[in-house]
C-alpha positions as CSV (number, residue, x, y, z in Angstrom):
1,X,-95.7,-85.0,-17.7
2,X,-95.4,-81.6,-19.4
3,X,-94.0,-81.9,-23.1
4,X,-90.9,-79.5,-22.3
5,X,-90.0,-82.3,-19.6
6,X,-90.1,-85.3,-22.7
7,X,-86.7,-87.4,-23.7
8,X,-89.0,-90.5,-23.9
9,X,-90.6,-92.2,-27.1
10,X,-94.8,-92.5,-26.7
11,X,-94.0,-96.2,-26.3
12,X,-91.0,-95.7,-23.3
13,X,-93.5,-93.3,-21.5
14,X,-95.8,-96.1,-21.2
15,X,-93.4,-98.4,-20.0
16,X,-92.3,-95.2,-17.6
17,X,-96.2,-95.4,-16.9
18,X,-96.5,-99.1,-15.9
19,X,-93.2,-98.9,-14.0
20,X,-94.6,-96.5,-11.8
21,X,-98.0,-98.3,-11.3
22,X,-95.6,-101.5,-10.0
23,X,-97.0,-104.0,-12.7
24,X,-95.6,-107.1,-13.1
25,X,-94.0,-107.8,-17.1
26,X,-97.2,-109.9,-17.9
27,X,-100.2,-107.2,-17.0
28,X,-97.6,-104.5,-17.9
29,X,-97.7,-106.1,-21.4
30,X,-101.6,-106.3,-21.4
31,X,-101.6,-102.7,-20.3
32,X,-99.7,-101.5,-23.5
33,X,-101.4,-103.5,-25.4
34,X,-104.6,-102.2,-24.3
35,X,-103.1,-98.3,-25.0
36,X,-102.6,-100.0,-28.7
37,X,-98.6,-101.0,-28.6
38,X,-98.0,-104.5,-29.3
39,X,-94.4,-105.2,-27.9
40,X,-92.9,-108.6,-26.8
41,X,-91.7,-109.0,-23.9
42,X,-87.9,-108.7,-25.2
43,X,-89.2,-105.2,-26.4
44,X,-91.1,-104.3,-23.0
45,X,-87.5,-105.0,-21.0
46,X,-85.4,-103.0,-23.8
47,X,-87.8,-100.2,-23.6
48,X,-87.5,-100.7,-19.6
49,X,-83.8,-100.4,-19.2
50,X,-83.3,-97.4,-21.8
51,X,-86.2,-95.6,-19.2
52,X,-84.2,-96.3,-16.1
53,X,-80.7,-95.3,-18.0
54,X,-82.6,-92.0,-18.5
55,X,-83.5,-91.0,-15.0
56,X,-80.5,-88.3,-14.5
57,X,-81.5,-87.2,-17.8
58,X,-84.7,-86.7,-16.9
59,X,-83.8,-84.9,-13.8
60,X,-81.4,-82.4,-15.5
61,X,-83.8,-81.2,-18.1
62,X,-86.3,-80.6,-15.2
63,X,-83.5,-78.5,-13.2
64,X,-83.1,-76.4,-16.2
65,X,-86.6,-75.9,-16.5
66,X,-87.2,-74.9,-13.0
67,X,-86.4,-71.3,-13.3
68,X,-88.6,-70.7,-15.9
69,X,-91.5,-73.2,-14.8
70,X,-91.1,-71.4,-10.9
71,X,-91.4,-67.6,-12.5
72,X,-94.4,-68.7,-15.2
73,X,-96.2,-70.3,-11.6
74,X,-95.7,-66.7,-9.6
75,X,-96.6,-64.8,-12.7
76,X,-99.9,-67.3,-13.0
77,X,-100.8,-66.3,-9.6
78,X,-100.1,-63.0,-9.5
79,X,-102.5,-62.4,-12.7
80,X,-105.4,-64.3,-10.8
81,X,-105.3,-62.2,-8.2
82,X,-105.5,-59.4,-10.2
83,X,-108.6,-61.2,-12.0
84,X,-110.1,-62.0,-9.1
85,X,-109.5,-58.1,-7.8
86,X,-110.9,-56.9,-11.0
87,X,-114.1,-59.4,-10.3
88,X,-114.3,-58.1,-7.2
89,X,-114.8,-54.3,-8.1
90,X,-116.8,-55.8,-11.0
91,X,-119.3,-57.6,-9.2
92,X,-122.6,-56.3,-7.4
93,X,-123.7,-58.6,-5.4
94,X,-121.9,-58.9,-1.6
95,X,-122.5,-62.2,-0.6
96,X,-120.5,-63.1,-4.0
97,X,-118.0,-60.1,-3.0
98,X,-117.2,-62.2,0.7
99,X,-116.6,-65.3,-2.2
100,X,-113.9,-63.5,-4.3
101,X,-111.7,-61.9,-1.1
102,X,-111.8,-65.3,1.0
103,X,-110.5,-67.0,-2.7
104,X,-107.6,-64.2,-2.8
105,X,-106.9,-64.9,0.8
106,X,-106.7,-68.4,0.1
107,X,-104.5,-67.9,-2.5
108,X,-102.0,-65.5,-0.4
109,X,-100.0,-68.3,1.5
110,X,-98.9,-70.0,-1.8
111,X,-98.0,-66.8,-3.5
112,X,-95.8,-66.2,-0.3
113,X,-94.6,-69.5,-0.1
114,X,-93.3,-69.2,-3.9
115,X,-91.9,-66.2,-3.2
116,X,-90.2,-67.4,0.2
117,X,-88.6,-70.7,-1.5
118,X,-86.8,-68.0,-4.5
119,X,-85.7,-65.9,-1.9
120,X,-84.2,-69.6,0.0
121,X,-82.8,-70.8,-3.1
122,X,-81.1,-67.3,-4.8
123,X,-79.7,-66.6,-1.2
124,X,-78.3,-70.1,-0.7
125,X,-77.0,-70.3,-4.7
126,X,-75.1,-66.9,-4.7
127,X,-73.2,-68.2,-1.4
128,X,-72.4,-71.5,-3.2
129,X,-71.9,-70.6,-7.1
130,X,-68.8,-68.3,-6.8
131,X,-68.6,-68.4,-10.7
132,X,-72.3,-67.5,-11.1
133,X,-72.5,-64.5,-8.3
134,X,-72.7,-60.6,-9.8
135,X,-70.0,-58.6,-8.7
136,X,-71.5,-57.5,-6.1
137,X,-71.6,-60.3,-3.4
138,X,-68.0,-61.9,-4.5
139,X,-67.2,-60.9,-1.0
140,X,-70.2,-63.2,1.1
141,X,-68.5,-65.7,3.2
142,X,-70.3,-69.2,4.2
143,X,-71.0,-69.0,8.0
144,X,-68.1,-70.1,10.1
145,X,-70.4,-72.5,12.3
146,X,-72.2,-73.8,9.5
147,X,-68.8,-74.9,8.0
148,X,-67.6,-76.1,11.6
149,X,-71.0,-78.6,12.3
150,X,-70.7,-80.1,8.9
151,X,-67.0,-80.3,8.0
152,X,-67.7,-84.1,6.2
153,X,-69.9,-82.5,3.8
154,X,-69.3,-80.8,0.7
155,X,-70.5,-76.4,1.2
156,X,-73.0,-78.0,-1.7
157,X,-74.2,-81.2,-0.5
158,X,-74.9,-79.1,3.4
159,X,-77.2,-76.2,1.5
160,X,-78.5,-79.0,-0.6
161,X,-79.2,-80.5,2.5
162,X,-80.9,-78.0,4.2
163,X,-82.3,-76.1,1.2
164,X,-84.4,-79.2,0.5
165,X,-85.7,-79.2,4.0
166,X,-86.3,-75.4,3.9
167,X,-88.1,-75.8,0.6
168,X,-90.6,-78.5,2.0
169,X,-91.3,-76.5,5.1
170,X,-92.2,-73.8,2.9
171,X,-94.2,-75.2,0.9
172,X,-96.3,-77.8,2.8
173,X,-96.0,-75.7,5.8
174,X,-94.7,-76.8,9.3
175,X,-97.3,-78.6,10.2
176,X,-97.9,-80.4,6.8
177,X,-94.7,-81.9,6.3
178,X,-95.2,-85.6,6.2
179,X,-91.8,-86.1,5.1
180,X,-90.2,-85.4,8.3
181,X,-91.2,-87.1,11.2
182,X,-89.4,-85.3,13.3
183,X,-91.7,-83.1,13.6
């Protein structure tokens, strides 16, 4: 977990830890003991309950984060393709020349795929987030039908909805998405 992302005391992210490896109290004890915290069991169940009161916590500070984190990922990748173009012209030999293009066409569909899911997400927000939208697009309506098929959910909770299935089909693809049977 990145340090940005951290709420948690060192001891409550090794109860976070041993919650998510499923250990039962006793060998979850051992286990802190063995990283050099010496809690009682009273302690081990404090620390537990604080960790699960924090969750939406935890959570929000992410969402906050994501803009920043998603821009810092595209700008990663867009410098190492530029590193790997500058190898490229750099380097002599073409057997290592066939390495460096198939790595920059290897990279292409996640570059895309970051840039599909901001497009998604800014499109879907500035429909949604009348407060937050420039100017410019205060007069973008929500589509009729859309509103029609799902009049039990919220405009939010529908984009929500479908901007998390969008977002995974990006991402893992259409045919990698082992989230969705359905498919």
């Amino acid at each position: 977990m990145s340090h940005k992302f951290n709420i948690l005391t060192d001891t409550e992210q090794a109860v976070l830890q041993t919650m998510t490896m499923q250990m039962s109290p006793m060998k979850a004890l051992e286990y802190l003991k063995g990283l050099g915290i010496d809690n009682s069991k009273r302690t081990y169940f404090r620390c537990k309950k604080k960790v699960e009161s924090t969750k939406w916590q935890c959570l929000y500070r992410i969402a906050e984060l994501f803009t920043d984190q998603h821009l810092q990922r595209i700008d990663r990748l867009e410098l190492i393709e530029s590193l790997m173009w500058k190898n490229y012209d750099a380097e002599k030999n073409p057997h290592k020349k066939v390495d460096i293009l198939c790595s920059i066409v290897n990279m292409q569909p996640f570059l895309s795929n970051y840039y599909g899911a901001t497009r998604f997400v800014l499109e879907k927000r500035l429909k949604i987030d009348p407060i937050k939208k420039p100017p410019v697009y205060i007069d973008i309506d929500i589509d009729k039908k859309q509103s029609e098929e799902n009049k039990f959910y919220s405009q939010r909770d529908y984009l929500n909805k479908i901007e998390k299935g969008e977002l995974r089909r990006m991402t893992l693809g259409k045919d990698l998405d082992r989230f969705n049977p359905e498919q």
